[in-house]
PDB file of N, CA, C and O in Angstrom:
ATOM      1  N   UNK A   1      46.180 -17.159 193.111  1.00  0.00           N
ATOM      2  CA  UNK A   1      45.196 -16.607 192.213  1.00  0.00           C
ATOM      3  C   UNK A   1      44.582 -15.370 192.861  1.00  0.00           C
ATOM      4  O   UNK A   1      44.057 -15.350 193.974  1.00  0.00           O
ATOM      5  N   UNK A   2      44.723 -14.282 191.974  1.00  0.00           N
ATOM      6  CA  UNK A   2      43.988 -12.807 192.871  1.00  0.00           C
ATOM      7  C   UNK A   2      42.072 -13.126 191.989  1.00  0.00           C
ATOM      8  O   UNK A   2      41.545 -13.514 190.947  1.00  0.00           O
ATOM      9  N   UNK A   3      41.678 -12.477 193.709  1.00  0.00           N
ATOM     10  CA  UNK A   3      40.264 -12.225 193.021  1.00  0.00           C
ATOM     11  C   UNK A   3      40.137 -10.965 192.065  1.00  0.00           C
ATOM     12  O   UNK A   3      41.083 -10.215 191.827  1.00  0.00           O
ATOM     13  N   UNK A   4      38.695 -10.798 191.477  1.00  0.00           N
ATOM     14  CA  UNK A   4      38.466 -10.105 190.721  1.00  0.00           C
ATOM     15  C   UNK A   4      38.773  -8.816 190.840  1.00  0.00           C
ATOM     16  O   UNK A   4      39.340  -8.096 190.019  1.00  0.00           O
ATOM     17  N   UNK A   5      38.270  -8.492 192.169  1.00  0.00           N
ATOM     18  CA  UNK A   5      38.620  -6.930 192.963  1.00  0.00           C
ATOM     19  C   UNK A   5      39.770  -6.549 193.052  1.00  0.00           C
ATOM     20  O   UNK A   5      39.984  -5.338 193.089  1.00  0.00           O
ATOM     21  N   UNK A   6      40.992  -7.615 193.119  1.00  0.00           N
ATOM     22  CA  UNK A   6      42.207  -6.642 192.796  1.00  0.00           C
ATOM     23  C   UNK A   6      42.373  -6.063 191.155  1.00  0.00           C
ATOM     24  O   UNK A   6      43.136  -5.119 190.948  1.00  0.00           O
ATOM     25  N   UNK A   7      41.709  -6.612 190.169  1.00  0.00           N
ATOM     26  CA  UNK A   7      42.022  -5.901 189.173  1.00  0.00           C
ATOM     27  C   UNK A   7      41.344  -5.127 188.942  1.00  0.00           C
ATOM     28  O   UNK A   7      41.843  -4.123 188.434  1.00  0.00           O
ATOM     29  N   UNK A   8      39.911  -5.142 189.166  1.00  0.00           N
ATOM     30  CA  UNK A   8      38.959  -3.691 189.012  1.00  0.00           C
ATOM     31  C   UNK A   8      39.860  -2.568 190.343  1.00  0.00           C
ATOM     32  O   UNK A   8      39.862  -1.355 190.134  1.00  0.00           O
ATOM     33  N   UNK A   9      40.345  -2.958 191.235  1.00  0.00           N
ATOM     34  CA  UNK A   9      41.472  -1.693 192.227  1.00  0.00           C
ATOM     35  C   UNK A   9      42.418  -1.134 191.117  1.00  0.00           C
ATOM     36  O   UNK A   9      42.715   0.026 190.834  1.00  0.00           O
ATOM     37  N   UNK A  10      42.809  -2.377 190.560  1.00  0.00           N
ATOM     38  CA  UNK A  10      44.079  -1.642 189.154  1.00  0.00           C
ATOM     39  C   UNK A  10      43.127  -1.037 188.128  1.00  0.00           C
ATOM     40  O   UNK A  10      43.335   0.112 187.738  1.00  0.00           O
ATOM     41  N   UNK A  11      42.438  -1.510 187.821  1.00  0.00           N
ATOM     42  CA  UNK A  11      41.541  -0.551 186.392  1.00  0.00           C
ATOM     43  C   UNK A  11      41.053   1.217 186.956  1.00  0.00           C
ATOM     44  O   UNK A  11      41.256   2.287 186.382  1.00  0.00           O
ATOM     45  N   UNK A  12      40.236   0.874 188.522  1.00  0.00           N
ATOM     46  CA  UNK A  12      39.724   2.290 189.191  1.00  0.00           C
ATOM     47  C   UNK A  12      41.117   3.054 189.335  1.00  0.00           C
ATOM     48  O   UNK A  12      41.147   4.206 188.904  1.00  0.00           O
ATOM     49  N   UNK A  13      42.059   2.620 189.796  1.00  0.00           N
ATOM     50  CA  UNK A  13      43.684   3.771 190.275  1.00  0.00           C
ATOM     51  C   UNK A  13      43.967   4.077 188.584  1.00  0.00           C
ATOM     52  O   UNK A  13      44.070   5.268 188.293  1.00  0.00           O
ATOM     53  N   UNK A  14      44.051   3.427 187.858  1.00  0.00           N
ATOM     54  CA  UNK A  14      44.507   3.739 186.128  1.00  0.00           C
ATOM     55  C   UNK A  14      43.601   5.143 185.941  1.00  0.00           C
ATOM     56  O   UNK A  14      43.934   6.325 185.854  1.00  0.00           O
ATOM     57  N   UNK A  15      42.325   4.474 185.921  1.00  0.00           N
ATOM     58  CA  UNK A  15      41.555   5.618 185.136  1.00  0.00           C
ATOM     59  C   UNK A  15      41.389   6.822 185.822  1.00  0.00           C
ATOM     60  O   UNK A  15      41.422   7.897 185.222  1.00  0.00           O
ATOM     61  N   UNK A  16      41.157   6.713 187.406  1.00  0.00           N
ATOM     62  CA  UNK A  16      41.231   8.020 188.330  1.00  0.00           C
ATOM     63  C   UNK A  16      42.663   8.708 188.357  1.00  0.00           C
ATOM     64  O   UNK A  16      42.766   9.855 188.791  1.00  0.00           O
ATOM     65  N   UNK A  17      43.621   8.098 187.953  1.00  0.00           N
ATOM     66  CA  UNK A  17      44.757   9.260 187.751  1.00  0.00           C
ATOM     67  C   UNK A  17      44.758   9.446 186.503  1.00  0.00           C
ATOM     68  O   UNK A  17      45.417  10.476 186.359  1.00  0.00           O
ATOM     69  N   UNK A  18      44.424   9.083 185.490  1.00  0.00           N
ATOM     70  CA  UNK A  18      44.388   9.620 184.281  1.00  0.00           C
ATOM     71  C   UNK A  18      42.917  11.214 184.355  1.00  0.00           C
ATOM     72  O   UNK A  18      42.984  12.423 184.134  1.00  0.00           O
ATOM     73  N   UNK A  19      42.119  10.541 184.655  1.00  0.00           N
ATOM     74  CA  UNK A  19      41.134  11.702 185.028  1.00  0.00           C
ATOM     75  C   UNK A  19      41.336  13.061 185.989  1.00  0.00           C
ATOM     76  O   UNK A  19      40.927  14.221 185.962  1.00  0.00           O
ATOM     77  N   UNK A  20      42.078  12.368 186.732  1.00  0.00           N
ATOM     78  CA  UNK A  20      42.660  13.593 187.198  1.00  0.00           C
ATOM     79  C   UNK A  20      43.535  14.208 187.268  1.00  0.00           C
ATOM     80  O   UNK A  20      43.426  15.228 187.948  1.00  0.00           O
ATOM     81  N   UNK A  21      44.737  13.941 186.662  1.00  0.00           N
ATOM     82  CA  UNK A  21      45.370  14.436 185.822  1.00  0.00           C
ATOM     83  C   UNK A  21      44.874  15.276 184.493  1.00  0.00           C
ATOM     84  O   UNK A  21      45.384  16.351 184.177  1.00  0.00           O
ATOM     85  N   UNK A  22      44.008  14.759 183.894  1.00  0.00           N
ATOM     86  CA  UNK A  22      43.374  16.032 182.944  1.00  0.00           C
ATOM     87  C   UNK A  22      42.563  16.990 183.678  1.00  0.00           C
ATOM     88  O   UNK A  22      42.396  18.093 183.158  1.00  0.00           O
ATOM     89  N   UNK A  23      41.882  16.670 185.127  1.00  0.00           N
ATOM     90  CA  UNK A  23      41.248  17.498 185.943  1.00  0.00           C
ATOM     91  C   UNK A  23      42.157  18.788 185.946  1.00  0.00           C
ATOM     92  O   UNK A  23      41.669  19.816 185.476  1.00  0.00           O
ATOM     93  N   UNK A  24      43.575  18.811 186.493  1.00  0.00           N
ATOM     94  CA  UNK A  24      44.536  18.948 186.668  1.00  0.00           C
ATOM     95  C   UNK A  24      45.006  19.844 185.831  1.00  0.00           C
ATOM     96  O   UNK A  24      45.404  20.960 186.165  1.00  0.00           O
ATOM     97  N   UNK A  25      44.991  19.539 185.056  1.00  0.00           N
ATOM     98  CA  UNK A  25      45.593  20.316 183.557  1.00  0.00           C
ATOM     99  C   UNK A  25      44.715  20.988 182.871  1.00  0.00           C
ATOM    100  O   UNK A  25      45.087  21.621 181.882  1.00  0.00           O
ATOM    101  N   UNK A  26      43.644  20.978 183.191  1.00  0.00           N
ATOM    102  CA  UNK A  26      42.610  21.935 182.999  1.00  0.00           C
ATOM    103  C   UNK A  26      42.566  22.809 184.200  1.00  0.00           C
ATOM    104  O   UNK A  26      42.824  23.910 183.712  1.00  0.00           O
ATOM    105  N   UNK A  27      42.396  22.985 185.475  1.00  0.00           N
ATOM    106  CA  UNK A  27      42.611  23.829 186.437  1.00  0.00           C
ATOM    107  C   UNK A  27      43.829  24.873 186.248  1.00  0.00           C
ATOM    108  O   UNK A  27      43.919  26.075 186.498  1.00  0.00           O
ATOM    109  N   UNK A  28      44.621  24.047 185.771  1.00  0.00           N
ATOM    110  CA  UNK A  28      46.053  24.900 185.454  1.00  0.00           C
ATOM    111  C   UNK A  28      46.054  25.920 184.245  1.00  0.00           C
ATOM    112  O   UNK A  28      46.578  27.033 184.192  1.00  0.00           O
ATOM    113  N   UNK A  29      45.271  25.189 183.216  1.00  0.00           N
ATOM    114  CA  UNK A  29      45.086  26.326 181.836  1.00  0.00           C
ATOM    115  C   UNK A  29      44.508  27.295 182.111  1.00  0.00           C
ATOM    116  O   UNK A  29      44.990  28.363 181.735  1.00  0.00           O
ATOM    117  N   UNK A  30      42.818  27.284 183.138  1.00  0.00           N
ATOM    118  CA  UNK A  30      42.530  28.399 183.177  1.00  0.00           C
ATOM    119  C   UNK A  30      41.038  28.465 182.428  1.00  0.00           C
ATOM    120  O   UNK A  30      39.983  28.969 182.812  1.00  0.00           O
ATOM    121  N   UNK A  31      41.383  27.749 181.198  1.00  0.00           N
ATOM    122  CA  UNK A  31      40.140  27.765 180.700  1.00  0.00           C
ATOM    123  C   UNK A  31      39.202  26.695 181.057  1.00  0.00           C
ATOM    124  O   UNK A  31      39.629  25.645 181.537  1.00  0.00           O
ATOM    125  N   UNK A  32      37.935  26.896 180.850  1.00  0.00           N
ATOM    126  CA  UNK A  32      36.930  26.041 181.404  1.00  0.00           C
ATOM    127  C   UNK A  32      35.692  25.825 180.295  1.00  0.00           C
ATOM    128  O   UNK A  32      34.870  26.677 179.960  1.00  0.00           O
ATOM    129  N   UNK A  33      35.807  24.249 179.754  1.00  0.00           N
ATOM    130  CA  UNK A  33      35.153  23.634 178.506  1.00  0.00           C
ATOM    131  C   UNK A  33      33.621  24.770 178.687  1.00  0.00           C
ATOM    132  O   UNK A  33      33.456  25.595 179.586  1.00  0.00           O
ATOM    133  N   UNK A  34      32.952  24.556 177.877  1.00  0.00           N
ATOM    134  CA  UNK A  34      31.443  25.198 177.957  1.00  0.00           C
ATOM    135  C   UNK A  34      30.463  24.399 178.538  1.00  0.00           C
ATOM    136  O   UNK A  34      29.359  24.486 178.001  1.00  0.00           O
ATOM    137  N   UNK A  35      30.564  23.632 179.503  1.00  0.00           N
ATOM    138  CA  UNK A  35      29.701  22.917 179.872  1.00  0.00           C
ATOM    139  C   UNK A  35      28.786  23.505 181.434  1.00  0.00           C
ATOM    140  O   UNK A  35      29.424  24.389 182.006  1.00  0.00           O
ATOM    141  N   UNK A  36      27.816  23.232 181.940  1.00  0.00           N
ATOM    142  CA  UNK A  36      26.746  24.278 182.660  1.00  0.00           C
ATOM    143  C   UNK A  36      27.597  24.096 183.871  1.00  0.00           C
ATOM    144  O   UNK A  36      28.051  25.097 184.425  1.00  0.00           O
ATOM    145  N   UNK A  37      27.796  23.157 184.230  1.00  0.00           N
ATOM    146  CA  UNK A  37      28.647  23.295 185.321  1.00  0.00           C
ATOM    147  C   UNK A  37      30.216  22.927 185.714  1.00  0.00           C
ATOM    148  O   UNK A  37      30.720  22.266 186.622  1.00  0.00           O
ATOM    149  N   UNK A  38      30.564  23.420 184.972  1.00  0.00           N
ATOM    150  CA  UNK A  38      32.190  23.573 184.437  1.00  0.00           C
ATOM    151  C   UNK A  38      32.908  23.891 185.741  1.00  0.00           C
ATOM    152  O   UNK A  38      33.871  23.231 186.131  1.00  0.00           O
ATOM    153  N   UNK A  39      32.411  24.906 186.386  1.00  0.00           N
ATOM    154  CA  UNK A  39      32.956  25.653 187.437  1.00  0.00           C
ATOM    155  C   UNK A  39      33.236  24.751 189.124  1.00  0.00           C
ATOM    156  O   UNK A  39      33.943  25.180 190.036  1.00  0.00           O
ATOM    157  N   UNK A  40      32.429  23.417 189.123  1.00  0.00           N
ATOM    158  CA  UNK A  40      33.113  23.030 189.911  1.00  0.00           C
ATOM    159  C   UNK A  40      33.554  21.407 189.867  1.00  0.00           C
ATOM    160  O   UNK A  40      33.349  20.451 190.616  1.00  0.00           O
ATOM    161  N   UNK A  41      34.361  21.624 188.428  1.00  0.00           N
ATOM    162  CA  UNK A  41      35.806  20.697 188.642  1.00  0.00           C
ATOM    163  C   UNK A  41      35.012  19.247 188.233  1.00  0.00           C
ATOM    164  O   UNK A  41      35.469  18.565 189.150  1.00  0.00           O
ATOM    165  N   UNK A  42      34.332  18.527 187.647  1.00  0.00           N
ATOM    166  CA  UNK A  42      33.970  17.130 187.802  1.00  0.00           C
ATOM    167  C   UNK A  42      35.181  16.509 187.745  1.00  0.00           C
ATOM    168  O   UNK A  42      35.285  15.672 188.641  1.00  0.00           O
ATOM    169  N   UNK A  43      35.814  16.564 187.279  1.00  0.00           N
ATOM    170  CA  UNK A  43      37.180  15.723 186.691  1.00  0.00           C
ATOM    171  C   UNK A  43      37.853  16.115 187.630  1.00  0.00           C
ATOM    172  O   UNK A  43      37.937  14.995 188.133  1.00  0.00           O
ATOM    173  N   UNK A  44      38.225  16.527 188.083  1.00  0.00           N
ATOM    174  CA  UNK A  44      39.170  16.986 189.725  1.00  0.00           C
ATOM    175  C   UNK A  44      38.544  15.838 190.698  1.00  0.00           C
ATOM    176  O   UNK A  44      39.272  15.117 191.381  1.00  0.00           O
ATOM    177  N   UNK A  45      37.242  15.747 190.694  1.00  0.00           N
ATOM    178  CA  UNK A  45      36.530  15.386 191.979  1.00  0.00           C
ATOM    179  C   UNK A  45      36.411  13.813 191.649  1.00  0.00           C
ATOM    180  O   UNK A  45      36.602  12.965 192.521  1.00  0.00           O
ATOM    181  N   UNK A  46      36.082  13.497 190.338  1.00  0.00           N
ATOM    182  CA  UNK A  46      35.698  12.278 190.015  1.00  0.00           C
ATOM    183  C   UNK A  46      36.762  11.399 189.988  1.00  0.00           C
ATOM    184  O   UNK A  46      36.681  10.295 190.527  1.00  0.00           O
ATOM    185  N   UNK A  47      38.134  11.927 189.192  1.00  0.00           N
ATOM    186  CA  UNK A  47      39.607  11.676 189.676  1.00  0.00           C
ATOM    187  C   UNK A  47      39.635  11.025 190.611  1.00  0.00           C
ATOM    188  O   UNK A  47      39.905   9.823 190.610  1.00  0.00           O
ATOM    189  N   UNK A  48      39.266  11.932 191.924  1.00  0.00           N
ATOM    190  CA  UNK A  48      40.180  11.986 192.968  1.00  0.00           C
ATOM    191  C   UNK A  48      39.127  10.644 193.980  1.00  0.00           C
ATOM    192  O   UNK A  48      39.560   9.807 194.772  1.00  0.00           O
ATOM    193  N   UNK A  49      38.046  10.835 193.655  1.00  0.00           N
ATOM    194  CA  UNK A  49      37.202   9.456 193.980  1.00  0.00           C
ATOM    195  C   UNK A  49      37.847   7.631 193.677  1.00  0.00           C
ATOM    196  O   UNK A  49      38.117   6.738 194.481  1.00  0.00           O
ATOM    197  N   UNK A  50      37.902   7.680 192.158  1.00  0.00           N
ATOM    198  CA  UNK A  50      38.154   6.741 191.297  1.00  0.00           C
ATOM    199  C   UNK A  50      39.536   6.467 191.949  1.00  0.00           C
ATOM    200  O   UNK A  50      39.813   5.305 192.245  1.00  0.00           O
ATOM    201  N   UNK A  51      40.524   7.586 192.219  1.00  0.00           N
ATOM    202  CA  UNK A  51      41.696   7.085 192.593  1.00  0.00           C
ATOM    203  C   UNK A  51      41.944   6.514 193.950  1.00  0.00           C
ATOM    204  O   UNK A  51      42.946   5.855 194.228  1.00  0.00           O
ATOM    205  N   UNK A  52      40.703   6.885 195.017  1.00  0.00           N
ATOM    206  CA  UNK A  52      40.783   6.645 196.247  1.00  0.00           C
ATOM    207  C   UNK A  52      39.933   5.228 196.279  1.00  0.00           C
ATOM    208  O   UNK A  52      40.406   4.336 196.984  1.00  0.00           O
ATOM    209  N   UNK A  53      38.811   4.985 195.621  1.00  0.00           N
ATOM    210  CA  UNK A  53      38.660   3.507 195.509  1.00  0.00           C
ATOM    211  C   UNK A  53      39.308   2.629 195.237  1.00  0.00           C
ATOM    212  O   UNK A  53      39.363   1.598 195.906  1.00  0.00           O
ATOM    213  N   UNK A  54      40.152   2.911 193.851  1.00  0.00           N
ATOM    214  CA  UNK A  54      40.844   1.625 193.580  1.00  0.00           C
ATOM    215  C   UNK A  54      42.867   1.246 194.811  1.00  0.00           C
ATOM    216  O   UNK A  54      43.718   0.365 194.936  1.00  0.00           O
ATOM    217  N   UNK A  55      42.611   2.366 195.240  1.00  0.00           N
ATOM    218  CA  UNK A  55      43.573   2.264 196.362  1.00  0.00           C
ATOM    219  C   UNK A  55      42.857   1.515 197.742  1.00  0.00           C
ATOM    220  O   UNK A  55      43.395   0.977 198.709  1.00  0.00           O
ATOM    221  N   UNK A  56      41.546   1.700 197.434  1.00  0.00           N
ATOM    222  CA  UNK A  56      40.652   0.929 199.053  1.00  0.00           C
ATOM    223  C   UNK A  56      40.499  -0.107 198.425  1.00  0.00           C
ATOM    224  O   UNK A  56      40.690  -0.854 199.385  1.00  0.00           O
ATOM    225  N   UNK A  57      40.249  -1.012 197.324  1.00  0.00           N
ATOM    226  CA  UNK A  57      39.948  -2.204 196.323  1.00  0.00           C
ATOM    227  C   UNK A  57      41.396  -2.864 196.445  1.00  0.00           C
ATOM    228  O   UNK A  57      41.556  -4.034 196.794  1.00  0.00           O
ATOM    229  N   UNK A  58      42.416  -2.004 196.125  1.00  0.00           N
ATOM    230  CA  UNK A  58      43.589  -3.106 196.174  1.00  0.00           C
ATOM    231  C   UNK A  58      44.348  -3.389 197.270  1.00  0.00           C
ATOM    232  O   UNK A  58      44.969  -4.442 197.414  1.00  0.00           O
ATOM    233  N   UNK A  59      44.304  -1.951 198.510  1.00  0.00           N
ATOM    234  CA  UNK A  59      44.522  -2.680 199.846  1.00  0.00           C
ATOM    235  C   UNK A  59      43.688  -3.769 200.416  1.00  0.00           C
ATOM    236  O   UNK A  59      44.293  -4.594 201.101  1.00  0.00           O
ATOM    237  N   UNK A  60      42.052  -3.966 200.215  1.00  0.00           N
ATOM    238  CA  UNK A  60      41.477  -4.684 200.891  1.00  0.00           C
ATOM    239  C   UNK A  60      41.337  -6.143 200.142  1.00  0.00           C
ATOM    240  O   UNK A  60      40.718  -7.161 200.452  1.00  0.00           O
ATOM    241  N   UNK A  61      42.103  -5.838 199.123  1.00  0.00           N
ATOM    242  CA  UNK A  61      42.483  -7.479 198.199  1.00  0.00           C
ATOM    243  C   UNK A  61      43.328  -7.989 198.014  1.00  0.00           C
ATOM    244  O   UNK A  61      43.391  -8.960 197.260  1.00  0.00           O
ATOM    245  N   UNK A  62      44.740  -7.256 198.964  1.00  0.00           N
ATOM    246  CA  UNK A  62      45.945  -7.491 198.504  1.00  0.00           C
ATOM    247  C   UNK A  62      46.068  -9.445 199.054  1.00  0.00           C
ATOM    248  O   UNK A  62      46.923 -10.303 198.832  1.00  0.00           O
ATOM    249  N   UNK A  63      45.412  -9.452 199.438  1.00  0.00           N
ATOM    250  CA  UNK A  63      46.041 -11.416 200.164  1.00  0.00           C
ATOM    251  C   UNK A  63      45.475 -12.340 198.815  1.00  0.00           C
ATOM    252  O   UNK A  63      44.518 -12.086 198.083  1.00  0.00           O
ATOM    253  N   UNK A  64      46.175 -13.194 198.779  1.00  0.00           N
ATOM    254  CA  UNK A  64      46.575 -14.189 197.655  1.00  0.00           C
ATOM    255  C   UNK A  64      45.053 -15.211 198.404  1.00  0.00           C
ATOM    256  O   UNK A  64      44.772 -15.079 199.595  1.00  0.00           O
ATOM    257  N   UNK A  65      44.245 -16.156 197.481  1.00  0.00           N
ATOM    258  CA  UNK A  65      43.334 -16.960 197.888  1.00  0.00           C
ATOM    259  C   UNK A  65      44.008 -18.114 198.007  1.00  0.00           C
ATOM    260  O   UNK A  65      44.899 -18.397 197.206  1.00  0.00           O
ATOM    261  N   UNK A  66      43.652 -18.957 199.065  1.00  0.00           N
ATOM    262  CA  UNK A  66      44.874 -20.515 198.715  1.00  0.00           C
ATOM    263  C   UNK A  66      44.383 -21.583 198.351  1.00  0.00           C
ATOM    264  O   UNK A  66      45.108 -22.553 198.130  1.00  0.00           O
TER     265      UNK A  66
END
């Protein structure tokens, strides 16, 4: 039986590469939504957070409970 934390590790790696991947694809277009602080990247950064937690969540949960 996995604890809870390995699946919130799978939900945080899902949504931080999806986020940053649009981070991503917005850096690449060029254009930048109208928002006040557009210019430095939330979605790049927040991505790249979300994706590095749920990679620290599912290494530090990978053992089975017995």
């Amino acid at each position: 039986m996995k604890p809870i934390w390995y699946f919130v590790g799978i939900l945080l790696l899902v949504l931080g590469v999806l986020v940053l991947g649009a981070g991503i694809i917005d850096l690449m277009s060029g254009e930048l939504p109208g928002t006040v602080l557009a210019d430095l990247h939330p979605r790049v950064w927040w991505g790249g957070i979300m994706t590095v937690a749920g990679i620290l969540f599912l290494l530090f949960n990978r053992k089975t409970v017995a």
